[in-house]
C-alpha angles and dihedrals in degrees: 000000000000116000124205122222121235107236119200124164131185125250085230102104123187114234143159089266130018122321086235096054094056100042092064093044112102118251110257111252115256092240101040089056119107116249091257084055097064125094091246100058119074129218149129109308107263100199083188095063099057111099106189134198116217098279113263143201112288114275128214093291100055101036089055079051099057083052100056098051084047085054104037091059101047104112116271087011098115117048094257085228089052117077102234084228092082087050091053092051100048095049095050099036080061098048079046104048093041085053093041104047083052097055099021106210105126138042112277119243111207104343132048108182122134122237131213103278087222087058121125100239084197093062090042093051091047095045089045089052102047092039087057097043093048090059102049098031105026090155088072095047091114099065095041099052097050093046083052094052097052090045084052096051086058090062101044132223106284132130096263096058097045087055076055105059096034089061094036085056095042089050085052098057096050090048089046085054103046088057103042090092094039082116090244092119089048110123101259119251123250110256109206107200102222115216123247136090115301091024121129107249125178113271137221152283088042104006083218110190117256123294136238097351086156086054093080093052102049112113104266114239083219125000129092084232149346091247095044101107083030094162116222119271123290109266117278123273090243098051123119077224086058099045089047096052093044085055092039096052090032082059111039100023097050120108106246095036116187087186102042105096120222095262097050084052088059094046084051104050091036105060089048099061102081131013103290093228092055086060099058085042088064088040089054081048097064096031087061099056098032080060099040105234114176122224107275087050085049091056103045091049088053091048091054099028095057092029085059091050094045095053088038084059093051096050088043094060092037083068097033096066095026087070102016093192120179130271118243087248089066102032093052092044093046125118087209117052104176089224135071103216092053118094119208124222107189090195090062113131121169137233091260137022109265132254122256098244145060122301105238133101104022116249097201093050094042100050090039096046087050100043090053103049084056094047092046081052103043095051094025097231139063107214116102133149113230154131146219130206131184110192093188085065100025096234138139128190122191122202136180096204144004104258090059096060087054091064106041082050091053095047086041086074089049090055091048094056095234102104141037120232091251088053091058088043096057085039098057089041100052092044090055100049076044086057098029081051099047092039091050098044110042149017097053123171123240111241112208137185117244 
């Protein structure tokens, strides 16, 4: 069963001058930012530039996102041959494009269409968000609905609120169509291991077959196409790279480590214990309401934010079976080794029970990689205070910026002895050109003279 982490991050933000000091500067105005201050545009976190509001309960956003991480990982709720991520898009470029077709101040994603101007954007993004949840997820109908029914008491009954609701739901349902033929329900292709040194082979304790084969061929939201960050092969058997990363991971990543520290035990154990995108998810949570982003800001972080980690899925699992390179706990295990310098030890056993696809890239480090550089960009620094705590495996982490908790995230999997450090390099690289792309291509905001 799928655990959720407890996110809870402090109010203390880190920030050019005093925390206190920007916290009590107005927010710059949408439409009085230059073009490299907006959430579309990417470029180097400017901590100067952030302008923050005293943090705040969560509004209508981030509560139906809290939802959604809560529903996507009740057992049986996602499809188990479609990646969660595209779920997690659709669900968010809907709340985005109903709020934003109300207020229109940004570019629209998949649907254009204009909303009353009278129209409550809160009861759009919440209807937007249950209509597309009850579609891909309708077991878990019951506990949407009735989280939708209480957000909509809040709001009351009047006539702004039902044109609300009547667009949200109308932006839903667009959203919902473009993507029906996006080839994610297509039955997944068989993926035959092939035998040989460096080839993926199922790994212990279940063997499961591989996972999400469908996932490369899914119609990116963004992306030209799934390969087209493709990064280079994985360095060859025989390489003095390759032979480096198999003694660093067979020493650091095995079960009973005499070299992982105490602390590495506890990052590897820790970033293991819930979906990684459902993490950053949580940590985009807090950060919204510490800094104080109103709604329209919110949708349009999660938009870009879970738009960014589906197509950064997809290209993920376009390299992982383009190259279908083995996992630590078979090559270590291996007779033949397929190089000379490498020793085998047959008993080897890692940290933490292997996935259930090839090694490289590196999941953890691409999805991290790319959720931070959107969240350094949304909010135009790096620096944040928070921490993360996983009561099934008793464990806090504590981090001053984003970045640092995507690379702790990406070492985690090192530590756990599921990953080599080539793996967790492709994979940071590739995270980072699927951000830059997404950043760069969609979800403008709209600049207007006033």
């Amino acid at each position: 069963m799928i655990k959720r982490l407890v996110l809870a991050a402090t109010v203390a933000l880190m920030a050019a001058g005093s925390a206190a000091t920007a916290a009590a500067q107005p927010r710059t105005p949408r439409h009085q930012r230059a073009p490299e201050q907006q959430v579309g545009h990417q470029r180097a976190p400017a901590q100067r530039l952030r302008h923050r509001r005293a943090p705040s309960q969560p509004d209508t956003v981030v509560a139906f996102n809290q939802l959604l991480g809560q529903v996507l990982t009740a057992p049986g709720a996602q499809p188990a041959t479609i990646h969660p991520t595209r779920t997690m898009a659709i669900t968010q470029i809907a709340v985005y494009d109903a709020v934003n077709g109300i207020l229109r101040d940004g570019s629209p994603m998949l649907f254009g269409g204009r909303g009353p101007r009278h129209a409550s954007a809160d009861a759009a993004a919440a209807a937007a968000a249950r209509t597309a949840l009850d579609a891909l997820l309708p077991t878990q109908g019951m506990v949407v609905d009735a989280f939708y029914a209480h957000a909509l008491a809040q709001m009351g009954s009047g006539v702004t609120v039902r044109a609300g609701v009547r667009f949200g739901e109308r932006a839903a349902r667009a959203v919902l169509a473009d993507r029906a033929q996006d080839g994610a329900s297509v039955p997944p292709p068989a993926f035959t291991p092939q035998p040989g040194p460096g080839e993926y082979q199922l790994t212990p304790p279940a063997f499961a077959p591989p996972g999400f084969t469908q996932t490369a061929h899914v119609t990116p939201f963004v992306l030209r196409a799934p390969w087209q960050f493709r990064p280079a092969p994985p360095p060859a058997l025989t390489s003095p790279r390759y032979a480096a990363a198999f003694d660093e991971v067979r020493s650091l990543g095995e079960l009973n480590s005499a070299t992982r520290t105490s602390d590495q035990t506890a990052i590897g154990r820790f970033w293991g214990a819930a979906p990684i995108w459902i993490v950053w998810n949580q940590i985009a949570d807090q950060a919204a309401v510490a800094m104080g982003d109103d709604l329209e800001q919110n949708a349009r972080l999660f938009a870009v934010l879970d738009t960014t980690l589906a197509d950064g899925a997809i290209a993920l699992y376009d390299a992982k079976y383009a190259y279908h390179r083995w996992r630590p706990i078979t090559a270590i295990t291996a007779a033949d080794q397929g190089n000379p310098n490498t020793v085998p030890d047959p008993n080897w056993a890692p940290l933490a029970n292997t996935a259930n696809d090839p090694s490289y890239p590196g999941a953890h480090a691409e999805f991290s990689a790319a959720a931070a550089r959107v969240l350094q960009a949304a909010f135009r620094t790096d620096a944040f205070n928070f921490s993360l705590s996983n009561a099934t495996v008793g464990i806090t982490r504590t981090f001053n910026s984003f970045s640092q908790a995507a690379a702790e995230a990406s070492a985690s999997r090192i530590f756990a002895g599921q990953h080599f450090r080539f793996d967790e390099d492709a994979g940071q690289t590739l995270g980072g050109q699927v951000a830059s792309f997404v950043l760069e291509h969609t979800f403008m905001p709209v600049r207007r003279d006033h």
